[in-house]
C-alpha positions as CSV (number, residue, x, y, z in Angstrom):
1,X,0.0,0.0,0.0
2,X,1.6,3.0,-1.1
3,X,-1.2,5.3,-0.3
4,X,-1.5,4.7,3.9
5,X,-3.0,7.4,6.1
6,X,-0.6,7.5,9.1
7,X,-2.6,7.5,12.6
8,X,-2.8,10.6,14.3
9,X,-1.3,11.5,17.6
10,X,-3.9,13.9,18.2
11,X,-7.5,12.9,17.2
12,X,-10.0,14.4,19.9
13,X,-9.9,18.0,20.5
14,X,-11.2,19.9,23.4
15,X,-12.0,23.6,22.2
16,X,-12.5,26.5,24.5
17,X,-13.7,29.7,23.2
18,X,-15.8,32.1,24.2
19,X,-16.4,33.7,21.3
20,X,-19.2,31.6,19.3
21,X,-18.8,32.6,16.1
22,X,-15.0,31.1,16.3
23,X,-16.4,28.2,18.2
24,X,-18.3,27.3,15.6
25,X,-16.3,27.6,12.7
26,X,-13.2,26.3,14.6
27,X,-15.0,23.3,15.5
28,X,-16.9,22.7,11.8
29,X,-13.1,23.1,10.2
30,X,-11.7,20.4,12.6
31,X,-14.3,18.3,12.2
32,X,-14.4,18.4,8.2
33,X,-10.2,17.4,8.5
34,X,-11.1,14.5,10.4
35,X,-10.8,15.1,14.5
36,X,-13.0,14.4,16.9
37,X,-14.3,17.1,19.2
38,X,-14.9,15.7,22.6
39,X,-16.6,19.1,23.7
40,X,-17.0,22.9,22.7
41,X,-17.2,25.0,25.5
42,X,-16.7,28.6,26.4
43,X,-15.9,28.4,30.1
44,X,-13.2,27.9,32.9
45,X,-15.8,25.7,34.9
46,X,-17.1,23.8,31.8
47,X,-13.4,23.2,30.4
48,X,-11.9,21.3,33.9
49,X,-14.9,19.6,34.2
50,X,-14.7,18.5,30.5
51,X,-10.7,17.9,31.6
52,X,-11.4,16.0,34.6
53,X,-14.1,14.0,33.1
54,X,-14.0,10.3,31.3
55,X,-13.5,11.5,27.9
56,X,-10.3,10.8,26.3
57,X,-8.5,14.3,25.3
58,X,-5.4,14.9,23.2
59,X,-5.5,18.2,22.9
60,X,-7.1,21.4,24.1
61,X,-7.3,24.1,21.8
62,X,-8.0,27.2,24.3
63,X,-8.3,30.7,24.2
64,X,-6.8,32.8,27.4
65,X,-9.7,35.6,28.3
66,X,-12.8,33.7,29.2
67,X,-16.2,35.0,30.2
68,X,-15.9,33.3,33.7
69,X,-11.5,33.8,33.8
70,X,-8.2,33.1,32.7
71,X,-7.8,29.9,30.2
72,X,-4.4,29.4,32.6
73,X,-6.5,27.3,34.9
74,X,-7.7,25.2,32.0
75,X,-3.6,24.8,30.9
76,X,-2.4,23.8,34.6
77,X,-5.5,21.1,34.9
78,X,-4.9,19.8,31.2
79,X,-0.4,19.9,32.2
80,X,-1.1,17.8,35.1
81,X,-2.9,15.4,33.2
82,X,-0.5,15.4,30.6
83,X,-3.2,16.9,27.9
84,X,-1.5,19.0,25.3
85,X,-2.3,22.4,25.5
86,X,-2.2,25.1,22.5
87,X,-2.7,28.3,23.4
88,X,-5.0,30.2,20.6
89,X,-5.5,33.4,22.0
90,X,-5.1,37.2,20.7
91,X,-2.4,37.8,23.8
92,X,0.0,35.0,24.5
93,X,0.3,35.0,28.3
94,X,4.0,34.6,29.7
95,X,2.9,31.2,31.8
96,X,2.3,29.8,28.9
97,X,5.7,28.3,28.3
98,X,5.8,26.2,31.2
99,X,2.2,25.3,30.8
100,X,1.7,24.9,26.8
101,X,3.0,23.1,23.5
102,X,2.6,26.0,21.6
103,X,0.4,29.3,21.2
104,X,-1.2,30.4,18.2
105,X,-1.9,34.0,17.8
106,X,-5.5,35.5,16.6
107,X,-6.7,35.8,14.0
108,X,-5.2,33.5,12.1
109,X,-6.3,31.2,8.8
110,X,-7.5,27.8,9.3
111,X,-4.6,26.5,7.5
112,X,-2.1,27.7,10.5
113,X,-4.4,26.4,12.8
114,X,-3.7,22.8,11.4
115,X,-0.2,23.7,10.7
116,X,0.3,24.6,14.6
117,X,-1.4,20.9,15.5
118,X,0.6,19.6,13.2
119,X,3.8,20.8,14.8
120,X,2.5,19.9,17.9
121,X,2.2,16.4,17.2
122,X,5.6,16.2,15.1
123,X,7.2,17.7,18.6
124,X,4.7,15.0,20.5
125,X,6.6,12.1,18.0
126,X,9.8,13.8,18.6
127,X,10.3,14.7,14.9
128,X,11.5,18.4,13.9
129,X,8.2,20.2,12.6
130,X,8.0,21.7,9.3
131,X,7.8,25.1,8.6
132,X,6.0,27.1,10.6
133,X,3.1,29.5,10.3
134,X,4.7,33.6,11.2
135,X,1.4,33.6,14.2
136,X,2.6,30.3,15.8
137,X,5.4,29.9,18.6
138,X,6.2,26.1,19.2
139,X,7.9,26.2,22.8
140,X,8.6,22.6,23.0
141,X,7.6,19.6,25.3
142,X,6.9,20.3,28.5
């Protein structure tokens, strides 16, 4: 078989956003490229509980501001499960090297948005990613 799909490190996606509109077309995109969203929510409270619930997560796509506080919260619950955290946010916070793969700056196209989870899962294979997108900052495992 020359034509094999290679599995995906990352496959189910939590997304926090508070801003519908990007919810929604965030979570369509990823859907229509093949991942799984376990949930879509737009809250501190409703992201660790979606963290510390049964659902398998490989990643958490999450923005900083919230309506209810700050997405660092979210990052700290989702490091000490070892959940992959990248950062999509207008303003990258300065924890968010200690706490995330990565942080992707707003707005951005939906083709740097799978660029940045792609370099997140090269990193998470321990493969060099490709080229980057100019919004993205890859800071490495944690």
């Amino acid at each position: 078989m020359l034509f094999v799909k290679k599995k995906r490190l990352i496959e189910r996606v939590l997304l926090v956003e508070d801003e519908p509109l990007v919810a929604f077309d965030t979570e369509h995109f990823l859907i229509v490229e093949g991942f799984e969203i376990v949930a879509t929510v737009d809250s501190v409270a409703d992201a660790l509980a979606a963290i510390e619930g049964e659902a398998a997560i490989d990643l958490v796509l999450l923005d900083v501001q919230l309506s209810d506080g700050s997405g660092i919260a979210v990052a700290q619950a989702a490091a000490e499960r070892g959940v992959q955290v990248l950062f999509v946010t207008g303003n990258c916070p300065g924890e968010a090297r200690r706490l995330a793969a990565g942080c992707l700056s707003k707005p951005y196209p939906q083709r740097d948005l799978l660029a940045a989870i792609g370099a997140v899962e090269a990193m998470m294979a321990g493969r060099k990613p490709r080229k980057l997108p100019t919004s993205f900052s890859l800071f490495g495992e944690r």
